[in-house]
Backbone as a printed PyTorch tensor [residue, N CA C, xyz], in Angstrom:
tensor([[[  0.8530,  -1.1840,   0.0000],
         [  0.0000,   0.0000,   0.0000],
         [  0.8920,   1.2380,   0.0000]],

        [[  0.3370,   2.1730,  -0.6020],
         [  1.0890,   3.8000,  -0.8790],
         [  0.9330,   3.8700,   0.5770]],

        [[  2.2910,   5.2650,   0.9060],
         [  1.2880,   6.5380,   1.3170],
         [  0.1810,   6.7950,   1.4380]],

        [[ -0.1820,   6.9600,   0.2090],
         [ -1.7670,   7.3750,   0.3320],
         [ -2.6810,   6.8980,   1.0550]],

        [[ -2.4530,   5.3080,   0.9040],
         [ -3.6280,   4.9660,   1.5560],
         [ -4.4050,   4.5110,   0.7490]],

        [[ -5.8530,   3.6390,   1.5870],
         [ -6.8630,   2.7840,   0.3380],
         [ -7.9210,   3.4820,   0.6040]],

        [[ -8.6710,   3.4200,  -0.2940],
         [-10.1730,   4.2360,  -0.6060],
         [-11.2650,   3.4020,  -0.0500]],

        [[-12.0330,   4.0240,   1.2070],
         [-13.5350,   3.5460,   1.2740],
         [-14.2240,   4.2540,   0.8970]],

        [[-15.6160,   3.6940,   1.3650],
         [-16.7090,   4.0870,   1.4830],
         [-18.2220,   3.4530,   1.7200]],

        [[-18.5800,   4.1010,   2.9770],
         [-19.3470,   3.4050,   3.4570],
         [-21.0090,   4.4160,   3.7470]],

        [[-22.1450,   4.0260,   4.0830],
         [-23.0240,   4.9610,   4.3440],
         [-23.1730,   5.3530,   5.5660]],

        [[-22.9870,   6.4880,   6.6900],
         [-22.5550,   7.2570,   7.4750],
         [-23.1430,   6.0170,   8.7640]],

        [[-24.3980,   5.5450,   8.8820],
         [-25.1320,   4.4320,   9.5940],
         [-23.6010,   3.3050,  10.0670]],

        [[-23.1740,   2.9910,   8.8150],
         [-22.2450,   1.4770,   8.9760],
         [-21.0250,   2.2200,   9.6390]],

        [[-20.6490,   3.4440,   9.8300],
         [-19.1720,   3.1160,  10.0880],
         [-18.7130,   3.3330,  11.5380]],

        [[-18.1880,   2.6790,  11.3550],
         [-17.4440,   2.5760,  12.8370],
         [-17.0420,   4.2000,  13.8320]],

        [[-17.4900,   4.1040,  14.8410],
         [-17.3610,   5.5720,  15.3320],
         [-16.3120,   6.1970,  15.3140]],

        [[-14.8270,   5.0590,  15.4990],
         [-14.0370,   6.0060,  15.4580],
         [-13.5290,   6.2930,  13.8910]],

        [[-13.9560,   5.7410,  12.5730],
         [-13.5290,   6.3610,  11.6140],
         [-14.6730,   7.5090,  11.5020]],

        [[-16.0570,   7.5190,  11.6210],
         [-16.3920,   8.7110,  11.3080],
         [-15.8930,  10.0650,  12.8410]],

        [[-15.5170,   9.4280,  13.7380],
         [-14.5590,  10.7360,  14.4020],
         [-13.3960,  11.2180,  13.7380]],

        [[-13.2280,  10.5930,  13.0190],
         [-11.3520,  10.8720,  12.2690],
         [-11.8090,  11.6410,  11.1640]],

        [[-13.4270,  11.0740,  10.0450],
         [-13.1210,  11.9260,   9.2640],
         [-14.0880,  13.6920,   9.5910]],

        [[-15.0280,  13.6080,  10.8620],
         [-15.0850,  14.9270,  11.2030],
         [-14.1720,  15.3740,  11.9440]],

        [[-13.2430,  14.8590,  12.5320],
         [-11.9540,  15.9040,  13.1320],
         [-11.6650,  16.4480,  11.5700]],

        [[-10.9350,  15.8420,  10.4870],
         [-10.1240,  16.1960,   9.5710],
         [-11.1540,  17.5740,   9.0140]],

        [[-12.5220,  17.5670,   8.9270],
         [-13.5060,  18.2030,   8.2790],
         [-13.3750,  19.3930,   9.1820]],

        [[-13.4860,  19.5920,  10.6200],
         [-12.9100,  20.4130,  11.8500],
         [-11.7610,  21.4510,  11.4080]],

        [[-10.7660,  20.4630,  11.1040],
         [ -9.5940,  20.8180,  10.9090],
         [ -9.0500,  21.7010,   9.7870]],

        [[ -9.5980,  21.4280,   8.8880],
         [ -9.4290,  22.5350,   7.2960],
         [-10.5860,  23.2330,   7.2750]],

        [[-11.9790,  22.7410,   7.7090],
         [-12.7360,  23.5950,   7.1820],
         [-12.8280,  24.9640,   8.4190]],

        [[-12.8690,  24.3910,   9.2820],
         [-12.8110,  25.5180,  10.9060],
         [-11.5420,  26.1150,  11.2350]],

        [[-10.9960,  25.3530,  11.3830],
         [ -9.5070,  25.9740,  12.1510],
         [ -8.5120,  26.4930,  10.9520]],

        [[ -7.9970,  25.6860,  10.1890],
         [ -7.2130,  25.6630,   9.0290],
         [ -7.8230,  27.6800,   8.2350]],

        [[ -8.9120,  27.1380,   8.0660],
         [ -9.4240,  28.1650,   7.1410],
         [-10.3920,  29.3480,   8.0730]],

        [[ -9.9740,  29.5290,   9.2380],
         [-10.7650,  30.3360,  10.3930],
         [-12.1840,  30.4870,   9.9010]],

        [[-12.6660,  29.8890,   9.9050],
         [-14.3660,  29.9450,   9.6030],
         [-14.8690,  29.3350,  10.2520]],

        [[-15.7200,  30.1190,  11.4360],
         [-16.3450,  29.3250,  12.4290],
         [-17.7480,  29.0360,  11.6110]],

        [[-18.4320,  27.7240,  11.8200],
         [-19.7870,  27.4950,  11.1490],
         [-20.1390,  26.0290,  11.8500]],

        [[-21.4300,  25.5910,  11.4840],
         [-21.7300,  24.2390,  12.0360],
         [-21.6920,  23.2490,  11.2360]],

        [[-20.3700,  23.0870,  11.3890],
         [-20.0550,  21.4630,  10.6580],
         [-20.7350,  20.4620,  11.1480]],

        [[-21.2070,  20.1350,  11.9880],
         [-22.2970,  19.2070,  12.2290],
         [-23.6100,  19.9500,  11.7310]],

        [[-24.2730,  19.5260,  10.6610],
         [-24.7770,  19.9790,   9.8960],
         [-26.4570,  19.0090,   9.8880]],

        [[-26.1560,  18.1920,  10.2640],
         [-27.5330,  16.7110,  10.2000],
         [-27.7770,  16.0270,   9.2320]],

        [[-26.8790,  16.6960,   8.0550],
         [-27.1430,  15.9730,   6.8290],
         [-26.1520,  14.3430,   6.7390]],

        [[-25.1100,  14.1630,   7.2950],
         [-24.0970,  13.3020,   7.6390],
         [-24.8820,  11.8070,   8.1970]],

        [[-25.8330,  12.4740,   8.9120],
         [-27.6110,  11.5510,   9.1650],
         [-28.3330,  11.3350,   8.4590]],

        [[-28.4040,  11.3430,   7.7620],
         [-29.5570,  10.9850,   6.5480],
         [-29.0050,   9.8370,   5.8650]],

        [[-30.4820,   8.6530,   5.7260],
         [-29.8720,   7.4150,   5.6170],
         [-29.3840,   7.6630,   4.0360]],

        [[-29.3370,   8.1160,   3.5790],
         [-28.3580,   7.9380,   1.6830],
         [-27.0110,   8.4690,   1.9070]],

        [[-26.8750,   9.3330,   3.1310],
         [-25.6070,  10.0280,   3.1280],
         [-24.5330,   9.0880,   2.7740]],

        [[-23.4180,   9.3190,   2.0010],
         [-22.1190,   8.1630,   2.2180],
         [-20.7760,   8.8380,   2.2740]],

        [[-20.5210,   8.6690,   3.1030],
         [-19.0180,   8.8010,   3.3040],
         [-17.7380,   8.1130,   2.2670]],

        [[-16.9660,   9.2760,   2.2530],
         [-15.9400,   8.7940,   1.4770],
         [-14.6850,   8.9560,   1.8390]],

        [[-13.4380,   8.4780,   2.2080],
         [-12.4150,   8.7000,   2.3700],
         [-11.0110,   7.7420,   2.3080]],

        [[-10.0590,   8.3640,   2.3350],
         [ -8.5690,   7.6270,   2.4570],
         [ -7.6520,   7.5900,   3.7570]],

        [[ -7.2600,   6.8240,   4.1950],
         [ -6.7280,   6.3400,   5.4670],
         [ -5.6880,   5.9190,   4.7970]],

        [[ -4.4780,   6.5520,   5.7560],
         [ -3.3990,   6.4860,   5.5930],
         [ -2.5980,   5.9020,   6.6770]],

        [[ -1.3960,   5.8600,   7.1880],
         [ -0.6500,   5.4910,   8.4280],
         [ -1.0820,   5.9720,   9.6520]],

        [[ -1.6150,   6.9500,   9.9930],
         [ -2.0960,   7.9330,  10.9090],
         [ -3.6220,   8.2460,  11.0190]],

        [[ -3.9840,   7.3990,  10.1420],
         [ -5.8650,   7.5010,   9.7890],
         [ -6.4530,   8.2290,   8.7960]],

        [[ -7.3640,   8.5940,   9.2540],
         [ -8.1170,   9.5570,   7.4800],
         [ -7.5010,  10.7250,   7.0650]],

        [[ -7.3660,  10.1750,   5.5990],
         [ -6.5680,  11.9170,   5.6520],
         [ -7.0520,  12.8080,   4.0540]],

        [[ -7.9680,  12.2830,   3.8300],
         [ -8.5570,  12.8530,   2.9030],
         [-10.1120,  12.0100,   3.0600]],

        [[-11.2870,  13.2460,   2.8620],
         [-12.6920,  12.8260,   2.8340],
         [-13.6080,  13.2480,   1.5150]],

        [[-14.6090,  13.1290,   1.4870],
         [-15.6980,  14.1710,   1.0450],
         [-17.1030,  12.7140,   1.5850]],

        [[-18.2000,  13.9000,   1.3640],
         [-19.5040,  13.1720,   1.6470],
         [-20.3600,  13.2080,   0.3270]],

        [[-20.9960,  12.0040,  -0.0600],
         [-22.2090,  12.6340,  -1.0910],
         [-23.2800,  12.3700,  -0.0570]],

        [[-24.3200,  13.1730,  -0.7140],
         [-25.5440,  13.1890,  -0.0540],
         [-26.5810,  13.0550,  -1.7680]],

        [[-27.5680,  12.8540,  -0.8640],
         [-28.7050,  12.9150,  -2.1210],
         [-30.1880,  14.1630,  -2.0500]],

        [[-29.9590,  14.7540,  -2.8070],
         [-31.0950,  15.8340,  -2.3900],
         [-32.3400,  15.9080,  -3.0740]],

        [[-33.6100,  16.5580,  -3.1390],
         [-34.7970,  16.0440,  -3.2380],
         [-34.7010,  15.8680,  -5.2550]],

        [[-35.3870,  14.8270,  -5.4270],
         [-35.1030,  14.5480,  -7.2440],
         [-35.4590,  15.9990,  -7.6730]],

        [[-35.2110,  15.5370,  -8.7990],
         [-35.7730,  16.4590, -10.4840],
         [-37.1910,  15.8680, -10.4210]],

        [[-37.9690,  17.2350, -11.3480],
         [-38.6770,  16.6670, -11.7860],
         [-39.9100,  15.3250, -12.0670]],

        [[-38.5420,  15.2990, -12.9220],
         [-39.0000,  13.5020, -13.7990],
         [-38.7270,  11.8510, -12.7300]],

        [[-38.4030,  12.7760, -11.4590],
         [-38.0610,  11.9670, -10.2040],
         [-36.7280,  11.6600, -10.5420]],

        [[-35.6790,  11.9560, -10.8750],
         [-34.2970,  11.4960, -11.0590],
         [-34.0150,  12.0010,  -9.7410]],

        [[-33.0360,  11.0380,  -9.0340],
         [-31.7290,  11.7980,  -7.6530],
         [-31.1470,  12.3200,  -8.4430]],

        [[-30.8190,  13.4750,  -7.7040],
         [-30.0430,  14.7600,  -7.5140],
         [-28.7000,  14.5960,  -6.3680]],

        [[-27.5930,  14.1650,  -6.3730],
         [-26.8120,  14.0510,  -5.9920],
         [-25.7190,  15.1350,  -5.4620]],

        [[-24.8440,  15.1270,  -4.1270],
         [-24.5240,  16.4600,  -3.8690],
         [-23.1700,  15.7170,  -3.5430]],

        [[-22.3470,  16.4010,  -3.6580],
         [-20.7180,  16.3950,  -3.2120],
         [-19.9370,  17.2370,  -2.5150]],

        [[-20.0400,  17.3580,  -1.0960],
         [-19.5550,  18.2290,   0.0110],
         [-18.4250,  17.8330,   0.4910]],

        [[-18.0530,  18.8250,   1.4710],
         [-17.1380,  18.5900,   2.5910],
         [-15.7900,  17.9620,   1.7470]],

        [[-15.5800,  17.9560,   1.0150],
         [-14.1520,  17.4190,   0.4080],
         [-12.8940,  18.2750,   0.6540]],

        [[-11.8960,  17.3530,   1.4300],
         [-11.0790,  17.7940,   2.1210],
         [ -9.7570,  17.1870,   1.8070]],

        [[ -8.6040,  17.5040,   2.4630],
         [ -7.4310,  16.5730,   2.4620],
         [ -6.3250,  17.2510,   3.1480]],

        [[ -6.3180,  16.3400,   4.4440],
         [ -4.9740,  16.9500,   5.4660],
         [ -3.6340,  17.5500,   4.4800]],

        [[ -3.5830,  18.5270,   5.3340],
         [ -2.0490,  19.5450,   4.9660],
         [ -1.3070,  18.8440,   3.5880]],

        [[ -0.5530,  18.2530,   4.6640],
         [  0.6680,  17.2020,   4.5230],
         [  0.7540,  15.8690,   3.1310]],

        [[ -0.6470,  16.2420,   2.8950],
         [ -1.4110,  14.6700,   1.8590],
         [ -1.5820,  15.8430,   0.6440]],

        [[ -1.6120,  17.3450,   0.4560],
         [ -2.4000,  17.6020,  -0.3550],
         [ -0.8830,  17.5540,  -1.3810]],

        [[ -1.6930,  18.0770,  -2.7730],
         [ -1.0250,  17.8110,  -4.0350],
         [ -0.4620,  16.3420,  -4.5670]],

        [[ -1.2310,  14.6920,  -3.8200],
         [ -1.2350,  13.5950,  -3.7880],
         [ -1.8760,  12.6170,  -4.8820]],

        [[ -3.0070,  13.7830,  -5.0330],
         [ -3.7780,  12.8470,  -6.3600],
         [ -5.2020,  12.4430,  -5.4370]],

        [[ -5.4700,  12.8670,  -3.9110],
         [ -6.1700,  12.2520,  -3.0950],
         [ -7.6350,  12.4300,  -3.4290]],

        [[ -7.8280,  13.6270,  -3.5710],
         [ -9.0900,  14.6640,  -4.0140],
         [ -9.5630,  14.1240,  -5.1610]],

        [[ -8.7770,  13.8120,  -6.4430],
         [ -9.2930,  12.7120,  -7.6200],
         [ -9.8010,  11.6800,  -7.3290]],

        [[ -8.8650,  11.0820,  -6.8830],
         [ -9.3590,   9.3270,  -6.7440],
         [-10.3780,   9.5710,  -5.6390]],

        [[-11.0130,  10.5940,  -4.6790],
         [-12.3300,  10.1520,  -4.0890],
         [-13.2950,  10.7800,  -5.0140]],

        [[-13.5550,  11.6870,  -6.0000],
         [-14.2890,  12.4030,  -6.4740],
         [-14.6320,  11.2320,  -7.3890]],

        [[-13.8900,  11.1240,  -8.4550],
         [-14.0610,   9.4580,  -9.4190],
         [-14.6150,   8.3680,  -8.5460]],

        [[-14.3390,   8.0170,  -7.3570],
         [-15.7570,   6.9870,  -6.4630],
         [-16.5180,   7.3920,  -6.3330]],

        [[-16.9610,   8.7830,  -5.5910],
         [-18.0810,   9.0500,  -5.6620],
         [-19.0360,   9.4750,  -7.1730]],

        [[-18.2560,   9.6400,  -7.9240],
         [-18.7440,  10.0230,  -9.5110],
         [-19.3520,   8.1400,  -9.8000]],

        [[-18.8820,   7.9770,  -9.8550],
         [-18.9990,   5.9740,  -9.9720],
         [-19.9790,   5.5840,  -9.3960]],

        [[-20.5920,   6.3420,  -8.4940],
         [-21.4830,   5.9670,  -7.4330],
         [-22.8070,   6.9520,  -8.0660]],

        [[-22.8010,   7.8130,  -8.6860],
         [-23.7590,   8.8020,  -9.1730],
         [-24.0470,   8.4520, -10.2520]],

        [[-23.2680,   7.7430, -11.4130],
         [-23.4920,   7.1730, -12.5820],
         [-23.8480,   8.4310, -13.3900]],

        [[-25.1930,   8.3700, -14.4700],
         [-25.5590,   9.1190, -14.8790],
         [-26.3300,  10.3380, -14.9260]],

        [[-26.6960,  10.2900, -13.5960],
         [-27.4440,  11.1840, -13.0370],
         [-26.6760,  12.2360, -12.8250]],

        [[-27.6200,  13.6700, -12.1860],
         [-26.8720,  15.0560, -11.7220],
         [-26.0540,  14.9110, -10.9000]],

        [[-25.5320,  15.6640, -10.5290],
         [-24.5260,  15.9830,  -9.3440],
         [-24.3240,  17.6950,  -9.0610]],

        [[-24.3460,  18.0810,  -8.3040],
         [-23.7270,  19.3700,  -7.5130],
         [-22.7280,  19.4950,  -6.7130]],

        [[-21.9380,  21.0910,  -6.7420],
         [-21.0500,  20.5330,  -5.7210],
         [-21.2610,  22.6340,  -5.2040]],

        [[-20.7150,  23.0360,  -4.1930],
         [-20.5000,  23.9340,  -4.0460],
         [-19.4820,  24.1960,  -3.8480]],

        [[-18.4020,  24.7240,  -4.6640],
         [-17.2010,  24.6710,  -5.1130],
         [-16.3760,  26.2740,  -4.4550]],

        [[-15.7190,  26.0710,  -3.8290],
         [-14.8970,  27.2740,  -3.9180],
         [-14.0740,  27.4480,  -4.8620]],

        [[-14.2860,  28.9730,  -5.0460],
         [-14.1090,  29.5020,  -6.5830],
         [-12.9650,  28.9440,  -7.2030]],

        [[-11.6950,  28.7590,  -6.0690],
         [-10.0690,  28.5080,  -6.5590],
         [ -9.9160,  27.1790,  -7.8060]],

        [[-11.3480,  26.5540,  -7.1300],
         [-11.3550,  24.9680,  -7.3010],
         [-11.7060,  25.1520,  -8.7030]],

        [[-12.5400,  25.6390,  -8.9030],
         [-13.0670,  25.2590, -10.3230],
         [-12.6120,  24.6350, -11.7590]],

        [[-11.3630,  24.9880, -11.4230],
         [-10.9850,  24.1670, -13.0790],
         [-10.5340,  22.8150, -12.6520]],

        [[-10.0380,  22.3230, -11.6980],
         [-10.1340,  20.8110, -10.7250],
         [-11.3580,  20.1710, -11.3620]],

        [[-12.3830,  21.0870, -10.4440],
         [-13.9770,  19.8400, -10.6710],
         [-14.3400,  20.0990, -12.4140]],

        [[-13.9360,  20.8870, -13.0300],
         [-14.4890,  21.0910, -14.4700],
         [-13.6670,  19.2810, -14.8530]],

        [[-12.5650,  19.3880, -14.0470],
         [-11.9200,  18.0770, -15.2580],
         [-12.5030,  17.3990, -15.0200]],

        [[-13.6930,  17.1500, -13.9070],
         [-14.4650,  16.0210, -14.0200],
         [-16.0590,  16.0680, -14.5950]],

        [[-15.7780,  16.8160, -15.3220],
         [-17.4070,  17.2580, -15.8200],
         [-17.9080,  18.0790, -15.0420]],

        [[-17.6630,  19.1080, -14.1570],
         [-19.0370,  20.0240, -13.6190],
         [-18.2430,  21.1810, -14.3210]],

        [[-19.4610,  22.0100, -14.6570],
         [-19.7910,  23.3690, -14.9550],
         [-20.1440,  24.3270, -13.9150]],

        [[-20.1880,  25.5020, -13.7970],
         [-20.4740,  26.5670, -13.1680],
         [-21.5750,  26.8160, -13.5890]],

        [[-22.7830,  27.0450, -12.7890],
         [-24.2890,  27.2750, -12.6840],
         [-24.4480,  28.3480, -11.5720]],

        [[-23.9250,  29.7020, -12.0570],
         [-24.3390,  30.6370, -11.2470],
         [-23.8480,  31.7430, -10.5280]],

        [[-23.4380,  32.7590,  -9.9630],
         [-22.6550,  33.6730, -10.0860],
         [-22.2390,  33.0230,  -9.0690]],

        [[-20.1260,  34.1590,  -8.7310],
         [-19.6360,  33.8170,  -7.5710],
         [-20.8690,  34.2070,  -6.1590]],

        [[-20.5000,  33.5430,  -4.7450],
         [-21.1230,  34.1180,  -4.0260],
         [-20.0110,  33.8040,  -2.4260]],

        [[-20.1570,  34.5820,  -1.6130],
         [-19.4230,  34.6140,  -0.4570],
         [-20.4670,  33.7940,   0.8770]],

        [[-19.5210,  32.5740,   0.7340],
         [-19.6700,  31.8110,   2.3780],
         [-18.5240,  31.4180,   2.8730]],

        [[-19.2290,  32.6090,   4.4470],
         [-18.3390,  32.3870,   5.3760],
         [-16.5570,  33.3410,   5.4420]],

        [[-16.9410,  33.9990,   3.9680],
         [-16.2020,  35.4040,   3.4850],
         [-15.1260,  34.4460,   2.8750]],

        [[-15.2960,  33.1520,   1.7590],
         [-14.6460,  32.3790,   0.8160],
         [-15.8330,  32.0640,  -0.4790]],

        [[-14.6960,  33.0290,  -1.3120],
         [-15.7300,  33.1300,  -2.9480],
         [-16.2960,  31.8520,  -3.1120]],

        [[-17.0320,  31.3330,  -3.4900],
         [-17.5660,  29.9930,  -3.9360],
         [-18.3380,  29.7520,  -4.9880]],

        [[-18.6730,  28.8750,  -5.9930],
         [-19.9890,  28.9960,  -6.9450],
         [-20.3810,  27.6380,  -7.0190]],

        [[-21.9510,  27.4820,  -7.3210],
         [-22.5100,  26.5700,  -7.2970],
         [-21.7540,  25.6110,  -9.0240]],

        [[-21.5500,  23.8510,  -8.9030],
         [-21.1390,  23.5980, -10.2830],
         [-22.3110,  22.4870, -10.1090]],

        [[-22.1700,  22.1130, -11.1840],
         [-23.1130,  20.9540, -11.9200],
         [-22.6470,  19.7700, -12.8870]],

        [[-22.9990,  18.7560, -12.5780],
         [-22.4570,  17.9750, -13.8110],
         [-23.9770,  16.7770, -14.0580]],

        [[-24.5890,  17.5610, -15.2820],
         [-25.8090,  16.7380, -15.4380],
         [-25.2970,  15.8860, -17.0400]],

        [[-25.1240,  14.7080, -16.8960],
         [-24.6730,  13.9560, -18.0900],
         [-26.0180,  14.0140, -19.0200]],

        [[-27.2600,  14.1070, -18.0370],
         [-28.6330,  13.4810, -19.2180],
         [-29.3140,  15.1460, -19.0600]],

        [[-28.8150,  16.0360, -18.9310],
         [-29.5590,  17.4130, -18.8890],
         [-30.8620,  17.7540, -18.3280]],

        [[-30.7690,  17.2090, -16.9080],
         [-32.2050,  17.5570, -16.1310],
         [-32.0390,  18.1690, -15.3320]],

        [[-31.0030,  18.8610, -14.8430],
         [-31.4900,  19.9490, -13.4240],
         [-31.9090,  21.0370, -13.8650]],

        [[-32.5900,  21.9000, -13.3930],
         [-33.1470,  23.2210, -13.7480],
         [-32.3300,  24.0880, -12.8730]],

        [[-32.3380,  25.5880, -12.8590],
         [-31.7640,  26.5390, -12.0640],
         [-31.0030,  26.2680, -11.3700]],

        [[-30.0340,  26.7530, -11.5680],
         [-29.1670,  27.0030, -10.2790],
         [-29.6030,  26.9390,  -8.9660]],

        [[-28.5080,  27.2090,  -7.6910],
         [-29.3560,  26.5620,  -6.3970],
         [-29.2740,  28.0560,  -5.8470]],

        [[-30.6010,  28.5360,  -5.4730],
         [-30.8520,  29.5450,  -4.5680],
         [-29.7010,  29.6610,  -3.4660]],

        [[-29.2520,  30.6880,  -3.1050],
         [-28.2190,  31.1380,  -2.4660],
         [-28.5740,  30.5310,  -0.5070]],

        [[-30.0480,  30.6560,  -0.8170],
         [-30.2820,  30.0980,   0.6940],
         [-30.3870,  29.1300,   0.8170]],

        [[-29.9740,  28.0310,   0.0640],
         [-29.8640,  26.5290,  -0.0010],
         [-28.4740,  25.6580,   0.0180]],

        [[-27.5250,  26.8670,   0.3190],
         [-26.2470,  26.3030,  -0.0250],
         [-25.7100,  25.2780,   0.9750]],

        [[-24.9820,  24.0550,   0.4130],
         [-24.5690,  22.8660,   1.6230],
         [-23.2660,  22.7850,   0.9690]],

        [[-22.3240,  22.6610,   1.8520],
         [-21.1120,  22.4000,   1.6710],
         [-20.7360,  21.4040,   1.2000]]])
C-alpha cells in the first residue's frame, strides 16, 4: 500500500465511530480551524440514511474525505446528488487524493446530476471532471464559492438559490 492509503466508502449508519470521528476531526480541521471559519459542521445531513461517506486512510488515519448526499429529485423523479465537505490533510495535499475520491463518488452517481459547491479557486479541478459553473460567484463564510453541476442526461433546472447552499 502507498502513502496514500486505500479508498472507502461506506453509508454514514455502517461506520465505525471512530472512523467517522477521524473523518469529522479532519472536516474540523481545514474547514474551521485551518481556514478560520467558524460554522456548524455538524450539519444533520451526515444523518440521513443515503448520506455516504468517502475517504482515504493512511498510516495515521483519514486523511482525505468528502460526503455525497442525495437531495430532493428532479422533476421527472431522477436523484439529484450532492458532493460536500471534500477535504485533504495539509501534509497529503497535491497527492492525487481529491481525484481518486471524487471518481468513487462520480462511480457511485453514474448518470445522473450531481452538484457541488465549489470554492471559486477549485473550479478548473472539478471542471476536469465534468461540472460546470451554474451561477454567479457568491461569499460563504467570506470564501468566494460557486454553485457547479455535472448533469450527463440534462435535467437539473436553475441554479441553487443562495439560501440553499450545503457544503
Amino acid at each position: 500500500m502507498t502513502p496514500a492509503g486505500q479508498l472507502h466508502h461506506r453509508p454514514t449508519a455502517e461506520l465505525k465511530v471512530s472512523v467517522l470521528y477521524e473523518i469529522l476531526r479532519l472536516r474540523v480541521d481545514v474547514f474551521v480551524v485551518e481556514q478560520a471559519c467558524p460554522y456548524p459542521e455538524l450539519d444533520g445531513r451526515d444523518l440521513e440514511p443515503k448520506t455516504e461517506q468517502f475517504w482515504i486512510a493512511g498510516d495515521d488515519g483519514v486523511i482525505a474525505t468528502l460526503r455525497l448526499l442525495v437531495d430532493p429529485p428532479t422533476a421527472d423523479g431522477s436523484p439529484v446528488y450532492r458532493i460536500g465537505r471534500v477535504c485533504t490533510e495539509r501534509g497529503h495535499r497535491g497527492e492525487g487524493l481529491t481525484a481518486r475520491l471524487i471518481r468513487a463518488a462520480l462511480d457511485g452517481v453514474g448518470d445522473h446530476p450531481c452538484r457541488i459547491e465549489a470554492q471559486a479557486y477549485l473550479v478548473e479541478m472539478y471542471a476536469k471532471f465534468g461540472f460546470a459553473v451554474d451561477g454567479d460567484e457568491y461569499l460563504e463564510d467570506g470564501i468566494p464559492h460557486v454553485t457547479m453541476r455535472r448533469d450527463p442526461r440534462g435535467v437539473l433546472g436553475p441554479h441553487t438559490a443562495p439560501g440553499n447552499r450545503v457544503r
